[in-house]
C-alpha positions in Angstrom: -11.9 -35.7 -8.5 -13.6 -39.1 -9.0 -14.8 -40.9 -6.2 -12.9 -43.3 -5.2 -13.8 -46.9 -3.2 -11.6 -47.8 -0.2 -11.8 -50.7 1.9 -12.7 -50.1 5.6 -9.9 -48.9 7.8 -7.6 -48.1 4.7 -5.2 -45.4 5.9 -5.5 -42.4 3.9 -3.5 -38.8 3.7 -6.2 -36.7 2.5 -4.8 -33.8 0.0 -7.6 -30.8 -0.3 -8.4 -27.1 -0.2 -9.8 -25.4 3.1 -11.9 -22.3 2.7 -10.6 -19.1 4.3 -13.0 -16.2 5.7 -11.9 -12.8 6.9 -14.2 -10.2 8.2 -11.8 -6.9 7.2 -12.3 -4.8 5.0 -10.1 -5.0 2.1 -9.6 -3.0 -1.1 -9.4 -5.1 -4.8 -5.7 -5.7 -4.5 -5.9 -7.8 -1.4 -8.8 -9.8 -2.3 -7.0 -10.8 -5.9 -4.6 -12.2 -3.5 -7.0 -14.4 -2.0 -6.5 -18.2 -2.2 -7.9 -21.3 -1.1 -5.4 -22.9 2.0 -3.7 -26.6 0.6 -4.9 -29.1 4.0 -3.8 -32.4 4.1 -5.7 -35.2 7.0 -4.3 -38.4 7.3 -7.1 -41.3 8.9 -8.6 -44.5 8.4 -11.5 -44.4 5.6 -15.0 -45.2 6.9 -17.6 -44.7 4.1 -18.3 -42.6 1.6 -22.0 -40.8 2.2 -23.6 -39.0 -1.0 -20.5 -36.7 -2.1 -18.4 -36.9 0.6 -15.4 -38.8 2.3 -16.0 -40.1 5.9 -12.6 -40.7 7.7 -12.1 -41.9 11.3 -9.0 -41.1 13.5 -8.8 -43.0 16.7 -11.0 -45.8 16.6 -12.7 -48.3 19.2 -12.9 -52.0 19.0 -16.7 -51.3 19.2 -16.1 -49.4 15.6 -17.0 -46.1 17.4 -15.2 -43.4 16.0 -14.2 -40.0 16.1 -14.2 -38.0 12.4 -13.7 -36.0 9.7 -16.3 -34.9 6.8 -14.4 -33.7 3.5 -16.5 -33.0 0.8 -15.1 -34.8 -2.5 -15.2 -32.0 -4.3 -12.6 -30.0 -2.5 -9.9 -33.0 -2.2 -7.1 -32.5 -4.8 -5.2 -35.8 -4.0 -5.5 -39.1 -1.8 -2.6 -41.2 -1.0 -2.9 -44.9 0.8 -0.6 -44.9 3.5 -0.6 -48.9 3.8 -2.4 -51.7 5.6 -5.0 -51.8 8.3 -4.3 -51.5 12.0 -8.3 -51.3 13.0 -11.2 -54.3 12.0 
């Protein structure tokens, strides 16, 4: 996916692929079943830092924040969910 530039405290729904780990044991038929898991996290853009997407989800009036790190190349799809509330 191409990076994309946001303005502050844009409201995104982040569309990407989470990586699954299981200790088992399994035989050839069960792994070929393995798949990455579809994730979607919905927040308030922050920056963008080297290859990856900074987004905030409660934010303070100081601009402290709690947050999420999603590597861009996992993210299949981004959708703006609107205006700002925060800034």
């Amino acid at each position: 996916m191409r990076i994309k530039k946001f303005t502050k405290y844009t409201k995104l729904e982040v569309l990407w692929e989470d990586i699954i780990s299981d200790c088992e044991w399994q035989d050839e038929e069960d792994v070929n079943k393995l798949k990455a898991i579809p994730a979607k996290t919905l927040g308030f853009y922050i920056k963008t830092i080297k290859r990856n997407l900074i987004l905030g989800h409660s934010v303070l009036e100081t601009g402290e924040c709690d947050t999420t790190v999603i590597p861009w190349s996992v993210i299949k799809g981004i959708n703006e969910l609107g205006g700002k509330d925060v800034g």
